[in-house]
MDTraj code that builds the backbone (N, CA, C; nanometers):
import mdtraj as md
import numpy as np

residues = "UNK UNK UNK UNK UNK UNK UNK UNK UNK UNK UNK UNK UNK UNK UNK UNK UNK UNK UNK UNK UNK UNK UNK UNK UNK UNK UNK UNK UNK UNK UNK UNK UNK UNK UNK UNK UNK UNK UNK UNK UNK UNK UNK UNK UNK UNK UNK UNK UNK UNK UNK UNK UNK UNK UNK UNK UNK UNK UNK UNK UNK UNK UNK UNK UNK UNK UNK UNK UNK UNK UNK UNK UNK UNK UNK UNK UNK UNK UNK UNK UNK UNK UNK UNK UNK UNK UNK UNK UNK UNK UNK UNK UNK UNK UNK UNK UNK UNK UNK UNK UNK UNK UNK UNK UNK UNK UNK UNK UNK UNK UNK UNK UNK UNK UNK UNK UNK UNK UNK UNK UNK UNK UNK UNK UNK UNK UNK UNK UNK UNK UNK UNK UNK UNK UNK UNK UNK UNK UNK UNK UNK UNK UNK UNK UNK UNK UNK UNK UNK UNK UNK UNK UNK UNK UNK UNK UNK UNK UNK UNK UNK UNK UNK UNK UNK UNK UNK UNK UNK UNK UNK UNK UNK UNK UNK UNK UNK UNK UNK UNK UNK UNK UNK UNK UNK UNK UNK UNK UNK UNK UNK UNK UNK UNK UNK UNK UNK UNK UNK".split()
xyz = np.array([
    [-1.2277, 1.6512, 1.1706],
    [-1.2239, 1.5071, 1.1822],
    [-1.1233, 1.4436, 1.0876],
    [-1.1135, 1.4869, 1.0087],
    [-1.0033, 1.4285, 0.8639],
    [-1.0429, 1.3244, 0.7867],
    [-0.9972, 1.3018, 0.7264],
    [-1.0537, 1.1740, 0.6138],
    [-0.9728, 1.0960, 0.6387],
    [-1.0021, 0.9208, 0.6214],
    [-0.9691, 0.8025, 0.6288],
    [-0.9922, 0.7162, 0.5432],
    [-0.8676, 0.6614, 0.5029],
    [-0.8687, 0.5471, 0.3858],
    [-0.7984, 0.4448, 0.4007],
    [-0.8305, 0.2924, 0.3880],
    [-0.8103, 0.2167, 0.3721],
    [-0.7130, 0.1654, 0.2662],
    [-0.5787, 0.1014, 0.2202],
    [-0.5592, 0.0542, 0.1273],
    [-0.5025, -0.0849, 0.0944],
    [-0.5488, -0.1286, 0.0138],
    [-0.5276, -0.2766, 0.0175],
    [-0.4009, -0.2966, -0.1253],
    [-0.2586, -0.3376, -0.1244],
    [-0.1766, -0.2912, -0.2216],
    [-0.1429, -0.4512, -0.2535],
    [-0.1503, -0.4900, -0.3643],
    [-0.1050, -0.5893, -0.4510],
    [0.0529, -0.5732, -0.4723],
    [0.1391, -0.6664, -0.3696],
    [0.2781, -0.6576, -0.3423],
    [0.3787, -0.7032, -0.4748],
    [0.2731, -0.8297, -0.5514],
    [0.3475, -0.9177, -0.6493],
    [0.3579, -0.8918, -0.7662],
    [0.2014, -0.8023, -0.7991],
    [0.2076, -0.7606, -0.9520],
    [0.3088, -0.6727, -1.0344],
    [0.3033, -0.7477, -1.1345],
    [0.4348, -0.6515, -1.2379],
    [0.3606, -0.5612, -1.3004],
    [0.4656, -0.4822, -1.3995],
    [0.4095, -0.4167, -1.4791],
    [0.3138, -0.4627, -1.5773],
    [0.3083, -0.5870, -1.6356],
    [0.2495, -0.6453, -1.7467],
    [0.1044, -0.6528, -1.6576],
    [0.0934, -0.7077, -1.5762],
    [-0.0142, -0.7452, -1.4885],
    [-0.1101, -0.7066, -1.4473],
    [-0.0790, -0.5610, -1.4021],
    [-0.1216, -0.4614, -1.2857],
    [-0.2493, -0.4047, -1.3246],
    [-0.2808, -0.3727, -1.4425],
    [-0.3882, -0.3227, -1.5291],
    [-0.4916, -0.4328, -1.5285],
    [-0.4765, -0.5111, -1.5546],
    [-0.5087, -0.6776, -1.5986],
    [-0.5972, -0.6740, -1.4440],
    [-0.5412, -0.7143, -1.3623],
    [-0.5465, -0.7443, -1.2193],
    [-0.6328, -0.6260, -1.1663],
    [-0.6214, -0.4758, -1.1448],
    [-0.7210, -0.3721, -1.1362],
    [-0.8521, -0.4020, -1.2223],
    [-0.8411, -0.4207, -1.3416],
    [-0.9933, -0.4144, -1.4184],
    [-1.0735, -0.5789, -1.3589],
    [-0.9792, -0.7313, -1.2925],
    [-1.0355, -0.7921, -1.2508],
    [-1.0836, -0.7599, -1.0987],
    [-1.0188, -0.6902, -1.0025],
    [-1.0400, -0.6465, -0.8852],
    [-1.2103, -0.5333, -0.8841],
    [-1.2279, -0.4682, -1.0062],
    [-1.2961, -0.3835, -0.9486],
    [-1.4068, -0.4835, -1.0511],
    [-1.3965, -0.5609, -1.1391],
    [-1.4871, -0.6175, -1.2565],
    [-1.6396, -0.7114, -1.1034],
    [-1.4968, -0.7637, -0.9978],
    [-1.5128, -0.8425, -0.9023],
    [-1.6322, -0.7877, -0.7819],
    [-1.5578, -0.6679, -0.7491],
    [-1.6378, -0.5889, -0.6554],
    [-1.7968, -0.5330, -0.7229],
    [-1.7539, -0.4862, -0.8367],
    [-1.9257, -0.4218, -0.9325],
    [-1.9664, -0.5647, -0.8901],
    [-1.9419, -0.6560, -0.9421],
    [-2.0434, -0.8061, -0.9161],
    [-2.0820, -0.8531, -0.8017],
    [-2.0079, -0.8062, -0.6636],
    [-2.0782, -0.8481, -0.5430],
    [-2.1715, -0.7353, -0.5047],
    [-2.1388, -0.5952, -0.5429],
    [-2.2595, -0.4879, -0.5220],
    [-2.1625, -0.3881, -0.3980],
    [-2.0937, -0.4291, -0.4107],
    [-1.9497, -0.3506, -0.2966],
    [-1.9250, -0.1713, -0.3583],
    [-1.8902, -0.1887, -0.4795],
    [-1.8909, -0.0821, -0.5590],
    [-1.9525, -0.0759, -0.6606],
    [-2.0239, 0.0703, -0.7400],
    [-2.0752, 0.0723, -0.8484],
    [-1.9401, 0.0558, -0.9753],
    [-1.9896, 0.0487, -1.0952],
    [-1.9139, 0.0537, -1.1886],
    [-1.9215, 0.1656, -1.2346],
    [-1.9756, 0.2656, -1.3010],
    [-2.0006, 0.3745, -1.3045],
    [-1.8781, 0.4841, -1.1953],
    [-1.8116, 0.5719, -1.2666],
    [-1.6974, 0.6641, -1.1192],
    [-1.7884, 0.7947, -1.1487],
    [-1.7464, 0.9028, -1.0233],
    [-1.7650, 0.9870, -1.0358],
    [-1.7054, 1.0236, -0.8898],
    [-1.6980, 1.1595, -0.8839],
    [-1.6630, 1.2202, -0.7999],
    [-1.6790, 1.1563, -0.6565],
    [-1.5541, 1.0946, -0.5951],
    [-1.5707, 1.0483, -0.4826],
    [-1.4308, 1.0213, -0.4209],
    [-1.3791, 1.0673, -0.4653],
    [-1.2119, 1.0200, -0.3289],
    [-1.1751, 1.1183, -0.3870],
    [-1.0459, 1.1318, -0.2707],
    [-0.9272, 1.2603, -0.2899],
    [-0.8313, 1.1923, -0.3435],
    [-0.7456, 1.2754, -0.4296],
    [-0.6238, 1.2969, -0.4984],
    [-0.6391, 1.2188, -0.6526],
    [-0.7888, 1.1953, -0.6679],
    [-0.8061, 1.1004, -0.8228],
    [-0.9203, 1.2100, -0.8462],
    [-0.9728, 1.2467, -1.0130],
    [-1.0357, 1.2737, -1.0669],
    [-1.1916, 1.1986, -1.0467],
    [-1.1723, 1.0739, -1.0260],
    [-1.2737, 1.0304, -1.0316],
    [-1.2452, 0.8217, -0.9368],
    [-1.3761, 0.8135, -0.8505],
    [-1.3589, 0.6922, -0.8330],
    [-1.4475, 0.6219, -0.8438],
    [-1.5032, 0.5108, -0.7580],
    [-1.5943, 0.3875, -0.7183],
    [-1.6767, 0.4214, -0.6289],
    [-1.8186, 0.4721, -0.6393],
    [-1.8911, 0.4602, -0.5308],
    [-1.9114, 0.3217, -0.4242],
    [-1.9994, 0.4107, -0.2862],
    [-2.0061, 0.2420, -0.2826],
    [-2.1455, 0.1939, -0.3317],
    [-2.1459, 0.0798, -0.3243],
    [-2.2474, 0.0268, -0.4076],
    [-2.3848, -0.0390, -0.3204],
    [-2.4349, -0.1023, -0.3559],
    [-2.5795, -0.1452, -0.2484],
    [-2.5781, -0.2419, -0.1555],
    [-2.4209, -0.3283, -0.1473],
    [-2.3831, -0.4513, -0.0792],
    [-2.2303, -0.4473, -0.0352],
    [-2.1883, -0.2669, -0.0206],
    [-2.1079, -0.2291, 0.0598],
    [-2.0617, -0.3051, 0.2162],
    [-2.1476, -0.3741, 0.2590],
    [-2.1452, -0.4120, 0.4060],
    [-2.0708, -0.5552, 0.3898],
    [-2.0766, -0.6065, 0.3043],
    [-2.0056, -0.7017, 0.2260],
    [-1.8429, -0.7177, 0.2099],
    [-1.8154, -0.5978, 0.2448],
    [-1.6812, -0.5859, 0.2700],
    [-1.5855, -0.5049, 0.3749],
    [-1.6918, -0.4743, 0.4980],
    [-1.6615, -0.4932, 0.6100],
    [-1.6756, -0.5308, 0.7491],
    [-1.5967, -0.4711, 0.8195],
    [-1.5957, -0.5952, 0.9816],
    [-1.7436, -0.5874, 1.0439],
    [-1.8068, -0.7024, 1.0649],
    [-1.9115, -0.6875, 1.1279],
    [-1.9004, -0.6044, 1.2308],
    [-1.8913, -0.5917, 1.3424],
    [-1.8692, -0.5194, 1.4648],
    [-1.7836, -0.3494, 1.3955],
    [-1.8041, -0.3136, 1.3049],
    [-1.7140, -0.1732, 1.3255],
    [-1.8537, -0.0684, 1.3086],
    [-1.8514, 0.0310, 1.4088],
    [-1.9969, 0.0945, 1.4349],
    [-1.9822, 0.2349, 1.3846],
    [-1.9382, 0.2403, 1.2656],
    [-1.8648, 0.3767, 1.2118],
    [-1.9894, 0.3679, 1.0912],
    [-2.1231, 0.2848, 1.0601],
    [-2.2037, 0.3607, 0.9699],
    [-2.1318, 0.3217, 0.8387],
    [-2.2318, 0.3872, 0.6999],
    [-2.2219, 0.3537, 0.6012],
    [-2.0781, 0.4405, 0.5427],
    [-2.0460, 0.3885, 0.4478],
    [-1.9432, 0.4664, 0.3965],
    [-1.9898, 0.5907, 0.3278],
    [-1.9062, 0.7154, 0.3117],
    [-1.9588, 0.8144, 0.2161],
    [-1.8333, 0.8237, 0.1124],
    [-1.8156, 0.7944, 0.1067],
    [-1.6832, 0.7917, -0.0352],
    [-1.6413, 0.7098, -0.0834],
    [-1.5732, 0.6751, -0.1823],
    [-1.5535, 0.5447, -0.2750],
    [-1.3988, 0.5213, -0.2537],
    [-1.4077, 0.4407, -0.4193],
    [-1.3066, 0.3327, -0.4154],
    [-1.1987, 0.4133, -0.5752],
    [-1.0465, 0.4242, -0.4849],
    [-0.9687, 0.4689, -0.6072],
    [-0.8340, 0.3674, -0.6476],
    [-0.8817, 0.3192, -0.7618],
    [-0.7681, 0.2373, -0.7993],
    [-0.6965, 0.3340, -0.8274],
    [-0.5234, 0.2620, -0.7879],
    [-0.4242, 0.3213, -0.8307],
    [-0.3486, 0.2196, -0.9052],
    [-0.2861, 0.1940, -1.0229],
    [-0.2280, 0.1228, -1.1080],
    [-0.0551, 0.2265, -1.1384],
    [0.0040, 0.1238, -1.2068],
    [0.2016, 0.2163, -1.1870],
    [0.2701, 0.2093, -1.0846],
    [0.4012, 0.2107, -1.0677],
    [0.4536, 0.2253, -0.9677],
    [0.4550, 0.3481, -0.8230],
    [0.4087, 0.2674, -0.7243],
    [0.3175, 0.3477, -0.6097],
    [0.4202, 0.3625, -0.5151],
    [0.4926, 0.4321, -0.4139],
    [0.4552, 0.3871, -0.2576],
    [0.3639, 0.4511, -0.2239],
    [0.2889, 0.3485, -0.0956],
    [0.1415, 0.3695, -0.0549],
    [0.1850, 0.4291, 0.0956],
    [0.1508, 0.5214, 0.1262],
    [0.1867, 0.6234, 0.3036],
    [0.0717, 0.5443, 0.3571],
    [0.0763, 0.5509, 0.4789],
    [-0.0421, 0.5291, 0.5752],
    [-0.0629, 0.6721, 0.6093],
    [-0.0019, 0.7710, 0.6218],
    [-0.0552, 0.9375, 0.5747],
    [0.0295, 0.9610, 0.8014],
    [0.0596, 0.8484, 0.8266],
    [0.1235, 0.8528, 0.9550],
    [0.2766, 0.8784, 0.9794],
    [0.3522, 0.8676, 1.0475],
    [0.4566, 0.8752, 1.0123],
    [0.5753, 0.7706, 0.9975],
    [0.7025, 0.7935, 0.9343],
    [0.7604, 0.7461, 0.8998],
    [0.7917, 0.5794, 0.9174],
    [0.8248, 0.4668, 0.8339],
    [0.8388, 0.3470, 0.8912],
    [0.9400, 0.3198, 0.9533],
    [0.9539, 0.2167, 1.0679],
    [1.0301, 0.2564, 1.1849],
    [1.1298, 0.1556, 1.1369],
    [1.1083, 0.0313, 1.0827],
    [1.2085, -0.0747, 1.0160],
    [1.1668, -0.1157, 0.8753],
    [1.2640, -0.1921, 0.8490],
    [1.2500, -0.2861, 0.7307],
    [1.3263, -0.3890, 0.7319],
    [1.3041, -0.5148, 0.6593],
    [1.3974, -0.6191, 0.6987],
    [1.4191, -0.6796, 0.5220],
    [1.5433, -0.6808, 0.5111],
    [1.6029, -0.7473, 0.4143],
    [1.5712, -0.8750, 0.3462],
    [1.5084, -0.9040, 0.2410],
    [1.4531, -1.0755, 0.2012],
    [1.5507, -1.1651, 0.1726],
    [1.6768, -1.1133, 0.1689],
    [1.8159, -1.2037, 0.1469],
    [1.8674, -1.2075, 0.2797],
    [1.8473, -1.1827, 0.3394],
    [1.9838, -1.2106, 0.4678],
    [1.8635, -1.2257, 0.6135],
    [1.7681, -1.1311, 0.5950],
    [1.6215, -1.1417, 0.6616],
    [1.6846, -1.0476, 0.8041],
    [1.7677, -0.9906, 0.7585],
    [1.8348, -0.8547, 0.8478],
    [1.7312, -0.7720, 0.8916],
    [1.7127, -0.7301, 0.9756],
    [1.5868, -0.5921, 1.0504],
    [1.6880, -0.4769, 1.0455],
    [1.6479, -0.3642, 0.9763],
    [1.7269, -0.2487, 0.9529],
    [1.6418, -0.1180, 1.0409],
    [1.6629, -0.0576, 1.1530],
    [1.6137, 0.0336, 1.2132],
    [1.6051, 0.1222, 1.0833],
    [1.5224, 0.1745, 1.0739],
    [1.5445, 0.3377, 1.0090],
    [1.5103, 0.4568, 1.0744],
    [1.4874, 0.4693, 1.1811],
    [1.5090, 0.5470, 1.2643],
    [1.6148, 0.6514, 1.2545],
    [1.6503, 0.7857, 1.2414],
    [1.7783, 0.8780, 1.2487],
    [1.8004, 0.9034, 1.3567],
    [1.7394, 0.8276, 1.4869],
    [1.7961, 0.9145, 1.6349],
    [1.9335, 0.8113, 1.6342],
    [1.9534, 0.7295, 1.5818],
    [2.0618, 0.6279, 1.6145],
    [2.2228, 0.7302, 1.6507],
    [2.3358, 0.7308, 1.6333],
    [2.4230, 0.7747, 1.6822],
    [2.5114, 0.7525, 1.5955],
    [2.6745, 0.8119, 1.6202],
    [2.7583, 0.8135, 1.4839],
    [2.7527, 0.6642, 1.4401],
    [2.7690, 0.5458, 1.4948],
    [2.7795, 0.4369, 1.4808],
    [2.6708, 0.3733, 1.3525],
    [2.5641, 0.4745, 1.3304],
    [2.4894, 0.4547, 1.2398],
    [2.5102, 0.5177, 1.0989],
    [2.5821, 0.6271, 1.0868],
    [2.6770, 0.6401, 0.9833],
    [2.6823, 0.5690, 0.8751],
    [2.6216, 0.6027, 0.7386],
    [2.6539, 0.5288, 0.6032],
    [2.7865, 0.5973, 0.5829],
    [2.8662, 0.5774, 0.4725],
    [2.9788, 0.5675, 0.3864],
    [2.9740, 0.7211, 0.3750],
    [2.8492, 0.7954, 0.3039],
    [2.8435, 0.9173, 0.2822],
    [2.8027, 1.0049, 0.3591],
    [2.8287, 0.9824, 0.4998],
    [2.8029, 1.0357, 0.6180],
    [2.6927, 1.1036, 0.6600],
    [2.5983, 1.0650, 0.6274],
    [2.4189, 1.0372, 0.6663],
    [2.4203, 0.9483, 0.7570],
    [2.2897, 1.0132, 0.8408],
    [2.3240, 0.9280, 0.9947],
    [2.1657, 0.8245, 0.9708],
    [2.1780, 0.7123, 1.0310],
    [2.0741, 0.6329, 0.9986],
    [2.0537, 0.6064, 0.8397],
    [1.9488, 0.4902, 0.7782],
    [1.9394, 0.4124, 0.6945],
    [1.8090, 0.4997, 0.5895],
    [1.7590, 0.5469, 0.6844],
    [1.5866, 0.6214, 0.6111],
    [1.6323, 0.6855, 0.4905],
    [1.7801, 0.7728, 0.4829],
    [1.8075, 0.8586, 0.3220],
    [1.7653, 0.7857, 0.2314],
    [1.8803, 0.6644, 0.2366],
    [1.8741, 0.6005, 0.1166],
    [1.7372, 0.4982, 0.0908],
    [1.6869, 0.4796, 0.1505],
    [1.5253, 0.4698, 0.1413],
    [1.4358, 0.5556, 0.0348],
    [1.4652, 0.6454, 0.1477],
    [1.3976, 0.8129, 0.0614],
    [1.4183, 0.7958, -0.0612],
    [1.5479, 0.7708, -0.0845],
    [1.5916, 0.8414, -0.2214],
    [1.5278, 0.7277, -0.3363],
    [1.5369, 0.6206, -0.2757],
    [1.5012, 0.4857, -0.3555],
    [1.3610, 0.4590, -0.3737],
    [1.2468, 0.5857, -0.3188],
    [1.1100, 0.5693, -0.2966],
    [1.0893, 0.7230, -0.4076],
    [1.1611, 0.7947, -0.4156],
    [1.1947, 0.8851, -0.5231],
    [1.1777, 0.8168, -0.6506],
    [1.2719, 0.7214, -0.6654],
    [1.3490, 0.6710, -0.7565],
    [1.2600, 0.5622, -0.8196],
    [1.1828, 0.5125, -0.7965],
    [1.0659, 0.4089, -0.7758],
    [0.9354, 0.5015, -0.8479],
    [0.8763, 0.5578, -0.7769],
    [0.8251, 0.6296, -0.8312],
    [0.8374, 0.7248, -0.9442],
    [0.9488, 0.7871, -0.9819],
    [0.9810, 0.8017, -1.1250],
    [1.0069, 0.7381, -1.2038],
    [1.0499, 0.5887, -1.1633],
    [1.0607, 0.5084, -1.2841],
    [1.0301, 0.3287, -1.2700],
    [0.9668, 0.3246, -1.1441],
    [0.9548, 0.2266, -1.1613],
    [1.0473, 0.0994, -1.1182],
    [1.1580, 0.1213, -1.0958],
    [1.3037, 0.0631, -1.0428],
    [1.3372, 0.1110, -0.9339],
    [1.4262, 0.0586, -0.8271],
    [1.5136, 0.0753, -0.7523],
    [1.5637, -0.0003, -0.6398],
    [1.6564, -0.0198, -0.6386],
    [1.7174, -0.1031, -0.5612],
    [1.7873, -0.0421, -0.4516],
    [1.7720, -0.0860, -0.3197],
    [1.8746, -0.0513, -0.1791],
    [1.9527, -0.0830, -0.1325],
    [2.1167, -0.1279, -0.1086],
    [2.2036, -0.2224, -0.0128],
    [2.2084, -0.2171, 0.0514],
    [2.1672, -0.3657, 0.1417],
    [2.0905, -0.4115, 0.2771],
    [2.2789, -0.3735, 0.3020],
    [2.2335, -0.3030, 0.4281],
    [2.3908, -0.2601, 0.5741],
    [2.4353, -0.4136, 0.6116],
    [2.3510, -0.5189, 0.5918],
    [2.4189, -0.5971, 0.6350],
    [2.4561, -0.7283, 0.5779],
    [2.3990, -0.7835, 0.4082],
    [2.4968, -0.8743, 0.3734],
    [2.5586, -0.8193, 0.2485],
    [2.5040, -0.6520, 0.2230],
    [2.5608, -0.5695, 0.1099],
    [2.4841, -0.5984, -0.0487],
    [2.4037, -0.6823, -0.0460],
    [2.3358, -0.7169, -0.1782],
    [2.2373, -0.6106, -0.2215],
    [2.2362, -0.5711, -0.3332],
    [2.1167, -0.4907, -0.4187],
    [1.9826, -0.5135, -0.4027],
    [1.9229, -0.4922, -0.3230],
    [1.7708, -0.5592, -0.3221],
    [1.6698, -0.4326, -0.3668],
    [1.5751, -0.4788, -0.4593],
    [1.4105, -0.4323, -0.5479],
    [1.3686, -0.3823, -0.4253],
    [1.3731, -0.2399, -0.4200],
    [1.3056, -0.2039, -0.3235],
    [1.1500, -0.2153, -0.2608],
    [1.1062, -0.2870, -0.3930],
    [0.9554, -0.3388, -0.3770],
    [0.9246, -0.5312, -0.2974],
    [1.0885, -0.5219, -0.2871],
    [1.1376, -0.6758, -0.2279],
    [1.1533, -0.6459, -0.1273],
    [1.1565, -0.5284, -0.0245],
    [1.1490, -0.5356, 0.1437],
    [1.0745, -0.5797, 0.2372],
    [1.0690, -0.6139, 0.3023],
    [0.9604, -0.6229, 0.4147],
    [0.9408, -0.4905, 0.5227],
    [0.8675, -0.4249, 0.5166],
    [0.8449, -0.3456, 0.5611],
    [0.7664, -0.3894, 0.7071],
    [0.8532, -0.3680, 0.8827],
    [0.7866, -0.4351, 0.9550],
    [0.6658, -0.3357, 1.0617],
    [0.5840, -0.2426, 0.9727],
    [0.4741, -0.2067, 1.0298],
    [0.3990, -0.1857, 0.9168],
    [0.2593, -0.1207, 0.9332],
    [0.1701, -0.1084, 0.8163],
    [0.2035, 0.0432, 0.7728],
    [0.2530, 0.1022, 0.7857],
    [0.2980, 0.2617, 0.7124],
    [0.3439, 0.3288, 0.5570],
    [0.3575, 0.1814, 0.5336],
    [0.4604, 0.1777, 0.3682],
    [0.4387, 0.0468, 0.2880],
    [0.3848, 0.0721, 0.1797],
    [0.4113, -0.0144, 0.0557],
    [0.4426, 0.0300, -0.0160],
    [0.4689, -0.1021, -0.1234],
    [0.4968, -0.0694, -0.2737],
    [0.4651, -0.1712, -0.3357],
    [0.4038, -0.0846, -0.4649],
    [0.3359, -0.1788, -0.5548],
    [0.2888, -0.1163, -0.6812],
    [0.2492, -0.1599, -0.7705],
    [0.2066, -0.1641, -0.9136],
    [0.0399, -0.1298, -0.8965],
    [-0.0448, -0.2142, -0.7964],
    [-0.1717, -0.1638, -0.7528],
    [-0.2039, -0.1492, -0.6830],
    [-0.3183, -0.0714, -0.6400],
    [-0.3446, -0.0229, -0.5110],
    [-0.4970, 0.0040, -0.4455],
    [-0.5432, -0.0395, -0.4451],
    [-0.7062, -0.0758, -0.4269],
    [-0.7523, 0.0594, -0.2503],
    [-0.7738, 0.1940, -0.2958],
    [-0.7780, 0.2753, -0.1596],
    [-0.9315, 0.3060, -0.1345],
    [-0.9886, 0.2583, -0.0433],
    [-1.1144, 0.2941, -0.0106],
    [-1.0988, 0.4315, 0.1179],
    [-1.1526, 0.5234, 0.0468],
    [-1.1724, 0.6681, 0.1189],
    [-1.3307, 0.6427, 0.2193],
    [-1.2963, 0.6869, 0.3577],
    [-1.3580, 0.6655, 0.4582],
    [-1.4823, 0.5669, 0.4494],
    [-1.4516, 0.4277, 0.4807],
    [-1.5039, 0.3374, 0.5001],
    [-1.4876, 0.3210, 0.5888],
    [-1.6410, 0.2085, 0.6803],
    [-1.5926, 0.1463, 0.7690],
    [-1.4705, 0.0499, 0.7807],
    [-1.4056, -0.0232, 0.8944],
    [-1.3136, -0.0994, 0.8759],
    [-1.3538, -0.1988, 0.7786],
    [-1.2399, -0.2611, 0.7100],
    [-1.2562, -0.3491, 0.5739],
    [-1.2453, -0.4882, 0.6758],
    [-1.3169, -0.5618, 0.6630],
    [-1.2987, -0.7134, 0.7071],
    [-1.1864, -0.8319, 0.6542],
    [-1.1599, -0.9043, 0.7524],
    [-1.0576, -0.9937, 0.7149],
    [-1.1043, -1.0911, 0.6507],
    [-1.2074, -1.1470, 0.6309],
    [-1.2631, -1.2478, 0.5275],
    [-1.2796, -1.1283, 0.3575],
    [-1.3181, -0.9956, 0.3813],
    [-1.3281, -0.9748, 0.2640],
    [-1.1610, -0.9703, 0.2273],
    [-1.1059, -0.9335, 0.2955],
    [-0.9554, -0.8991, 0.2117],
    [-0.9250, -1.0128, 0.1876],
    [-0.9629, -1.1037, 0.2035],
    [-0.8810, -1.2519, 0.2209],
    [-0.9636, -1.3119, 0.0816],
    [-1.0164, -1.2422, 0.0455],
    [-1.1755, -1.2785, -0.0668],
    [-1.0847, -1.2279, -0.1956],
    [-1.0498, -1.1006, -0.1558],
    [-0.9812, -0.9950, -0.2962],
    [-0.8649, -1.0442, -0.3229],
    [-0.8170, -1.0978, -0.2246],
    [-0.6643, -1.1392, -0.2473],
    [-0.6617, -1.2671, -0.3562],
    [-0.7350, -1.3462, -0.3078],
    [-0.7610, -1.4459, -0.3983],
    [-0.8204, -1.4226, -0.5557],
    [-0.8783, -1.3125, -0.5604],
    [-0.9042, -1.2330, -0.6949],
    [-0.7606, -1.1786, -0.7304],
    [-0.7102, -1.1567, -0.6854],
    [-0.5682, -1.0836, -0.7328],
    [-0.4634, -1.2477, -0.7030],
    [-0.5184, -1.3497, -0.7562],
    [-0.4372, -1.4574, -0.7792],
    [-0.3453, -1.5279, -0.6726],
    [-0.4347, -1.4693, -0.5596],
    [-0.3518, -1.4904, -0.4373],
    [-0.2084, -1.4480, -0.3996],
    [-0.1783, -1.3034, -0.4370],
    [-0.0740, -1.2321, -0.4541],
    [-0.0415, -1.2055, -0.2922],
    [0.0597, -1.1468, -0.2577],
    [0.1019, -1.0969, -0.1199],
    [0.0295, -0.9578, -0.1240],
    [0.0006, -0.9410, -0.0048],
    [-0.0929, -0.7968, -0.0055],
    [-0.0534, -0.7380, 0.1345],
    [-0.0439, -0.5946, 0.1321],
    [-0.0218, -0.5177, 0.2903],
    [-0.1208, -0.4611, 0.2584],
    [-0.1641, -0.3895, 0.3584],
    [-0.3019, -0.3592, 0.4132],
    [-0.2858, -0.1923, 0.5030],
    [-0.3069, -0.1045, 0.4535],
    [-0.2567, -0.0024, 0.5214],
    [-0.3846, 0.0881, 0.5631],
    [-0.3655, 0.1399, 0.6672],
    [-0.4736, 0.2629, 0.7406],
    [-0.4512, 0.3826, 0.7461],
    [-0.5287, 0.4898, 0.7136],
    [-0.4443, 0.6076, 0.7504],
    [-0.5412, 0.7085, 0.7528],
    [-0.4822, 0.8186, 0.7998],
    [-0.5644, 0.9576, 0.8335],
    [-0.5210, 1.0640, 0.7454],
    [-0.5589, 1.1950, 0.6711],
    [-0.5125, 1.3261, 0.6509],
    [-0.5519, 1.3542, 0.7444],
])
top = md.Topology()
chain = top.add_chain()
for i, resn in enumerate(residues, 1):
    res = top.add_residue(resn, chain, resSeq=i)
    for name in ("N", "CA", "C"):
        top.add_atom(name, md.element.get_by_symbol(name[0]), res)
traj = md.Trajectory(xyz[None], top)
């Protein structure tokens, strides 16, 4: 069957912030009864997470008939990209020029960068590398040539974020749009993507 997680990624937070903003996000959830405070063994790829707690239902879609959750809640804090665990994102669009960039590699010579890589996805790659080791990186949009924060894209499906936090609930029912719309406003009303995914 595979495992399924939810993640809800805080688009705006900086570095100064991000910590700050996680200990209010989960301070938030222990208080509605969503998650315990107390971690222990409960999500993949963390040592330890967030059970759920006794008012779990609290934070999702009425109508989703998938039962109680059995696994918790793993903050991720630092510089992230977040996978939907699906494959690759198919565009992105530029916040300066508001350009839509296929990233797709079936494109044709005409898609050709400078260093003769076909399609836009390398230098992505390399800048989601680059991000993740340090926290920085910037991409030049193909089409008005400016340096853009690769954490400044618009990414136009749910497959990919980036961010400083990362709020992942391991196989829950679906998360509701009033609760996300609840957390967001705990996270100062920050921009948030919302990602789904399978191992």
């Amino acid at each position: 069957m595979g495992d399924y997680f939810q993640t809800i990624v805080d688009l705006d937070a900086d570095e100064a912030e991000a910590e700050e903003l996680a200990e209010r996000a989960v301070a938030w959830l222990v208080s509605e009864g969503i998650v315990l405070a107390d971690r222990e063994v409960c999500v993949l790829g963390q040592p330890l997470g967030h059970p759920p707690g006794p008012h779990w239902s609290r934070a999702v879609a009425d109508d989703d008939p998938d039962g109680e959750p059995f696994d918790g809640l793993a903050v991720h804090t630092g510089p992230t990209v977040f996978f939907s665990g699906q494959d690759e994102p198919e565009a992105v669009t530029c916040p300066r020029c508001r350009t839509t960039t296929d990233l797709s590699d079936e494109g044709g010579e005409e898609d050709e960068g400078e260093d003769g890589e076909e399609g836009a996805w390398p230098r992505f790659s390399e800048a989601i590398t680059d991000w993740q080791d340090t926290g920085h990186a910037d991409v030049t949009c193909p089409a008005c040539a400016h340096d853009v924060p690769l954490s400044e894209w618009l990414w136009t499906d749910d497959r990919l974020a980036v961010g400083r936090l990362g709020l992942e609930f391991w196989n829950w029912p679906e998360l509701g749009d009033d609760f996300r719309a609840r957390l967001t406003a705990v996270l100062d009303g920050h921009r948030t993507a919302y990602l789904w995914g399978k191992l």
